[in-house]
Phi, psi and omega in degrees: 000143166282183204282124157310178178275348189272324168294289181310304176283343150336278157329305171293319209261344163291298197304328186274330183317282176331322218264347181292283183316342173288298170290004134309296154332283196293305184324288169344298171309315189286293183298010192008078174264030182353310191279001171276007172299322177288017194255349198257319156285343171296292210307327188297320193305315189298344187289281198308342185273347175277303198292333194295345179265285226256025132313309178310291166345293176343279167316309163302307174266008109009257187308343183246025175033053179272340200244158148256190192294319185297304169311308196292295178316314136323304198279299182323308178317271218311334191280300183294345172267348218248290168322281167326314194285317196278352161291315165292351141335292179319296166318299183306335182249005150311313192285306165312321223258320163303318172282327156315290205323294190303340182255341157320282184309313198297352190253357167273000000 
């Protein structure tokens, strides 16, 4: 079976959050605001404490045998790739930010 209709909007109205933080990110990066990561790091935290409810979600229709075992597995990957990626987000922009830094002294 796809993805419910319950599942799909879930997965969307999570994809404009995402697609905000994303484009946050980048702002940062274009505008080298270094000091807005930790404000960056709030919002990544607020996106992962949202997946962990529709993880919950998950579970629930789990248990009310709405999904199947294939379906479930599918929606966890994604969640978990989901995850993984906005952590790695993080990185990448400590690492610009490491990097600016390091070539400002080398050009002082």
């Amino acid at each position: 079976k796809p993805f419910t209709p319950e599942q799909v909007e879930q997965l969307n109205e999570f994809g404009i959050e995402l697609n905000d933080f994303f484009n946050y990110a980048i702002h940062i990066l274009k505008e080298n605001k270094i000091d807005s990561i930790d404000d960056l790091i709030e919002k990544r935290n607020i996106l992962v404490e949202r997946l962990k409810l529709i993880e919950k979600d998950q579970i629930k229709r789990i248990k009310a045998n709405e999904v199947s075992t294939r379906n479930s597995v599918l929606f966890f990957n994604v969640i978990t790739e989901t995850k993984s990626m906005l952590l790695n987000l993080i990185n990448l922009v400590k690492a610009q930010r490491d990097f600016n830094s390091e070539n400002k002294q080398l050009l002082n």
